[in-house]
C-alpha positions as CSV (number, residue, x, y, z in Angstrom):
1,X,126.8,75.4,99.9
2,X,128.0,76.3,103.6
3,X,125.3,78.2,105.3
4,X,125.2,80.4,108.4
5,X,126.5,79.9,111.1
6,X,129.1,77.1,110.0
7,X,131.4,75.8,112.6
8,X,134.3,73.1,112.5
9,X,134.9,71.0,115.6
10,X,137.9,69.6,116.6
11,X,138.6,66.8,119.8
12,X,137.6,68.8,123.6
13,X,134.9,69.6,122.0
14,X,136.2,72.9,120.3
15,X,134.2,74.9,117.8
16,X,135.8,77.1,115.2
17,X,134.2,79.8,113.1
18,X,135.9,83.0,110.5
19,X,134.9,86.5,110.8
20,X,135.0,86.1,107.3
21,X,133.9,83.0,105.6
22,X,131.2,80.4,106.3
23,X,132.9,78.1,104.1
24,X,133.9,74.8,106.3
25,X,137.3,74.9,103.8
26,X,137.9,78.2,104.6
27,X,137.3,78.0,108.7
28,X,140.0,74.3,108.5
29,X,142.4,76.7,106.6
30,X,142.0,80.0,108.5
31,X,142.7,77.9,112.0
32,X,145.5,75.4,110.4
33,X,143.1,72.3,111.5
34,X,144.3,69.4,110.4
35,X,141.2,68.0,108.6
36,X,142.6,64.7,108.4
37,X,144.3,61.5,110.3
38,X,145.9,58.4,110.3
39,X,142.6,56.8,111.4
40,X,140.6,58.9,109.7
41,X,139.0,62.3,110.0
42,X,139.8,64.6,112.8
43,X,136.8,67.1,112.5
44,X,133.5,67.3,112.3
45,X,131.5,70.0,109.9
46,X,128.3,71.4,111.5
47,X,126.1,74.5,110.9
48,X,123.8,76.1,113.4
49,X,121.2,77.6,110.6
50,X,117.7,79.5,111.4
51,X,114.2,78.2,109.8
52,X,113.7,79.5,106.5
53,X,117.5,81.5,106.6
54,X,115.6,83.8,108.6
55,X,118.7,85.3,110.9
56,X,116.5,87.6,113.0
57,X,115.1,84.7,114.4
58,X,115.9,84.2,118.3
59,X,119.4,82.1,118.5
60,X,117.6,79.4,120.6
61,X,115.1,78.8,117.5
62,X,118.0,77.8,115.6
63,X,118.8,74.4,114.2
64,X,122.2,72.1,114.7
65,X,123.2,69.5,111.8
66,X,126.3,67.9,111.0
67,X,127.4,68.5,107.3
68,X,129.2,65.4,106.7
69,X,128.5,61.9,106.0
70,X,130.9,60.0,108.9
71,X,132.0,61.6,112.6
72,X,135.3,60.6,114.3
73,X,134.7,58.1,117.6
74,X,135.3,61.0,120.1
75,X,132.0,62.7,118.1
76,X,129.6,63.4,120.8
77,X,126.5,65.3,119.8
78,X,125.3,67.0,123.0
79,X,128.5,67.8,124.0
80,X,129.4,69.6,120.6
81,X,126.4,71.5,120.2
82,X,126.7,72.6,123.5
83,X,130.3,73.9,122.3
84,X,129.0,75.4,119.2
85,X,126.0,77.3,120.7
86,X,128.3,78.9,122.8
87,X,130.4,80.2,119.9
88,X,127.1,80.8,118.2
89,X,126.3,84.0,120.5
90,X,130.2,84.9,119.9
91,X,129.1,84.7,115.6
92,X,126.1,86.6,115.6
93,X,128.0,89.4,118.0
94,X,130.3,89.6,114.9
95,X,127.8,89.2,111.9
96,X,124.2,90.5,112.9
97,X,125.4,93.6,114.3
98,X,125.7,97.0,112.4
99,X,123.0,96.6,110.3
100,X,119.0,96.0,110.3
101,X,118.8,92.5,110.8
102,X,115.3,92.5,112.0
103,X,114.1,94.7,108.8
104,X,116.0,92.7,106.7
105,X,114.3,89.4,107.2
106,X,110.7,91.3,107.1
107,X,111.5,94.2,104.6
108,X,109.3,97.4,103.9
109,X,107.4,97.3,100.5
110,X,106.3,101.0,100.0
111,X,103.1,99.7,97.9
112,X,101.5,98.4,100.9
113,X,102.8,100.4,103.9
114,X,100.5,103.3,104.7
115,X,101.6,106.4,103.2
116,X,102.9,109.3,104.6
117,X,101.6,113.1,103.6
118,X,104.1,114.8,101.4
119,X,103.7,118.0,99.5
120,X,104.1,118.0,95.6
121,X,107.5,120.3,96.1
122,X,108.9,117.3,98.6
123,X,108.3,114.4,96.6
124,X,109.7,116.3,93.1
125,X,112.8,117.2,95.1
126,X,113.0,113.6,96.1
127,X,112.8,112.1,93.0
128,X,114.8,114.9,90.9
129,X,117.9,113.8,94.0
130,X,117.6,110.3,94.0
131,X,117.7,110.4,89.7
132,X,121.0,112.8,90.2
133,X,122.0,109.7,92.1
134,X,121.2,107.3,89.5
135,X,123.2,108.8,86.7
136,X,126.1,109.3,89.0
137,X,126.2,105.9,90.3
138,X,125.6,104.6,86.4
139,X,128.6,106.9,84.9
140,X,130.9,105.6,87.3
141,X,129.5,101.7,86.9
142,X,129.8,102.9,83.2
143,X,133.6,103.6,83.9
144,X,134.7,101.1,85.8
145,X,133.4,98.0,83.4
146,X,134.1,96.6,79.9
147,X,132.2,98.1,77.3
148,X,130.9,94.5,76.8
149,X,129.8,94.4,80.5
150,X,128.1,97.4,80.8
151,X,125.9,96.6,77.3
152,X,124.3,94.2,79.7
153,X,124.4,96.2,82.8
154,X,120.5,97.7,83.3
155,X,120.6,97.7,87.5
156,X,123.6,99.9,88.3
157,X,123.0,100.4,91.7
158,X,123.5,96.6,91.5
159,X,127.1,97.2,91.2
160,X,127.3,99.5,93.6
161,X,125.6,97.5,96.5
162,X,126.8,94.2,95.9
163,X,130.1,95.4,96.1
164,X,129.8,97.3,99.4
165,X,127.8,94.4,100.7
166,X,130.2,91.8,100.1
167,X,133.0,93.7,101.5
168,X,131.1,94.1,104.5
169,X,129.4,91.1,105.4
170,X,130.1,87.4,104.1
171,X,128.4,86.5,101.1
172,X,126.2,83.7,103.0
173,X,124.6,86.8,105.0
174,X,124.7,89.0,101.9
175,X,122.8,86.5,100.0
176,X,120.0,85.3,102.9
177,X,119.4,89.1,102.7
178,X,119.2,89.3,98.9
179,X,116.5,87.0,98.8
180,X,114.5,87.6,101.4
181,X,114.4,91.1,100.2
182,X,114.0,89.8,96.9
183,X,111.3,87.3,97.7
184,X,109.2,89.7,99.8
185,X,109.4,93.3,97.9
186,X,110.9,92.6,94.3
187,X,108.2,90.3,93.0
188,X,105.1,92.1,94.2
189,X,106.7,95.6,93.3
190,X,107.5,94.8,89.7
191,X,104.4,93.1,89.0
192,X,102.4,96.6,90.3
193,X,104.5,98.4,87.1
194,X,105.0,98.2,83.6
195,X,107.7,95.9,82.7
196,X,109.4,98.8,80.5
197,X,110.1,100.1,83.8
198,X,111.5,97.4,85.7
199,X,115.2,98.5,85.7
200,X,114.6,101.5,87.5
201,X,112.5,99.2,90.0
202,X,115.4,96.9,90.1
203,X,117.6,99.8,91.0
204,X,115.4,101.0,93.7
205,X,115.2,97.5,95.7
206,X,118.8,97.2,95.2
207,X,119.3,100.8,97.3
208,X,116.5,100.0,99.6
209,X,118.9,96.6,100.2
210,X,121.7,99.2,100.9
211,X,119.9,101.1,103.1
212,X,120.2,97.9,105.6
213,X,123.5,98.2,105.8
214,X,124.2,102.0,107.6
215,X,127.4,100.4,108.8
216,X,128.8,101.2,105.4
217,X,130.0,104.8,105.0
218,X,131.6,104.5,101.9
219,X,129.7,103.0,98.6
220,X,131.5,101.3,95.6
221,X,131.0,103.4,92.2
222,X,129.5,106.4,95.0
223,X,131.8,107.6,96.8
224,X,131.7,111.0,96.1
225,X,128.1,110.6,97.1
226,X,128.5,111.0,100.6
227,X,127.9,108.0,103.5
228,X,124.4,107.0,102.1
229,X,123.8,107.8,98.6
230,X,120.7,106.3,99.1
231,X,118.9,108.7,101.4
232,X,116.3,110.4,98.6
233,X,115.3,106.2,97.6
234,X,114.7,105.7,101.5
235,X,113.0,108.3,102.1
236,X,110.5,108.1,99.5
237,X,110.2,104.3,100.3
238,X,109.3,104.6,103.8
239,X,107.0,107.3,103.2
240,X,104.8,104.8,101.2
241,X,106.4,106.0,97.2
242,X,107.8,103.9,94.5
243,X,109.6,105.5,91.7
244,X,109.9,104.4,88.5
245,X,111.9,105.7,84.9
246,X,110.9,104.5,81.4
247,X,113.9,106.2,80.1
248,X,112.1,110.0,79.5
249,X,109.6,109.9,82.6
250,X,109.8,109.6,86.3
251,X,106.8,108.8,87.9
252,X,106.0,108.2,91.4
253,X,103.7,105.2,92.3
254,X,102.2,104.5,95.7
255,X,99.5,102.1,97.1
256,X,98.6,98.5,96.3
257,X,97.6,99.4,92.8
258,X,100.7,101.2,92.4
259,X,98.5,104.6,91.3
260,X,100.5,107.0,90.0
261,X,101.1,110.7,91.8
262,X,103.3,112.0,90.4
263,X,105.5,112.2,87.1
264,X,108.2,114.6,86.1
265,X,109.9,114.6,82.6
266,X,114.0,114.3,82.9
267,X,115.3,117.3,80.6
């Protein structure tokens, strides 16, 4: 699997990189390079990847391989690095820009950041908006899928973020920021609740994810939701609250034993 930042270099030395795509396929195709010669092959296949996928890292902390077995004679390995760092800075302009790259890599959990005060009245109003959210985002999920897909469907937000996600960054950055998300929040907040009411968990990290992105304006399956439908979730989640729905209750948890605070029955 290409990772980022993925280059193809051609004889000069010079680098090549997509918008769109970390895919060395994609980047020879996108450019018309010509992959391949009388004597042999005419490029060379390198990526320029952060420790541990973490892209907030510094750009100097970053690490140069070739992705390929054999290099053409011309092949000179200071000289093309030197090439490729210089389209690197040109890359992360494009791609780590317009959203919360920093955040991203070292995410909130709202069980462990100190809370913020909140009345009763504030934190029902929160939670009754962001459920309006939910069951508007889940109709239209509902809507847009086969009946067969949506019998599996429990995270709708899901469909709702990906999407978006995808159509604004490229799925190697979408998916460095799914898992550090998901390896940093999603594990320690489901194991603080029930597992009855891990969906609506699910749905919540999935918008928090969202929330990284305010470069978006318009959501997938929320459009009529305004530029961030997630604004009740992120509000709550910053101020130290985690909601949670068994399918009757709400209920709002907070802290590292995930007390609950609050719970308020959906009519």
């Amino acid at each position: 699997m290409c990772e980022p930042a993925s280059f193809v270099i051609t004889k000069g030395p010079k680098s090549w990189w997509s918008e769109k795509s970390d895919s060395h396929t994609e980047i020879i195709t996108e450019h018309k390079l010509h992959a391949d010669g009388i004597r042999g092959t005419n490029i060379v296949n390198v990526e320029i990847c952060p420790p541990n996928g973490d892209l907030s890292l510094p750009l100097s902390k970053w690490q140069y391989k070739v992705d390929q077995d054999e290099v053409p004679g011309w092949y000179d390995e200071a000289a093309c690095e030197k090439s490729c760092r210089m389209e690197l800075k040109k890359w992360s302009k494009c791609r780590l820009t317009g959203w919360k790259v920093k955040e991203a890599f070292n995410p909130v959990n709202p069980l462990l950041t100190k809370r913020k005060p909140k009345s009763k009245k504030e934190l029902l109003s929160l939670l009754q908006k962001w459920d309006s959210v939910c069951a508007s985002v889940r109709y239209s999920v509902r809507d847009s899928v086969s009946a067969s897909v949506w019998a599996s469907v429990s995270d709708s937000v899901r469909y709702s973020v990906r999407a978006s996600v995808w159509a604004s960054v490229s799925a190697s950055v979408r998916d460095s920021v799914r898992d550090s998300v998901r390896d940093s929040v999603r594990a320690s907040v489901w194991a603080s609740v029930r597992a009855s009411v891990s969906d609506s968990v699910r749905d919540s990290v999935w918008a928090y994810t969202g929330g990284l992105f305010p470069n978006i304006k318009t959501w997938k399956h929320a459009e009529k939701l305004g530029s961030c439908p997630w604004k009740p979730l992120l509000e709550l989640w910053y101020a130290g609250y985690l909601p949670s729905y068994d399918g009757t209750t709400w209920r709002l948890h907070t802290g590292k034993n995930a007390k609950v605070v609050l719970e308020w029955k959906h009519q």
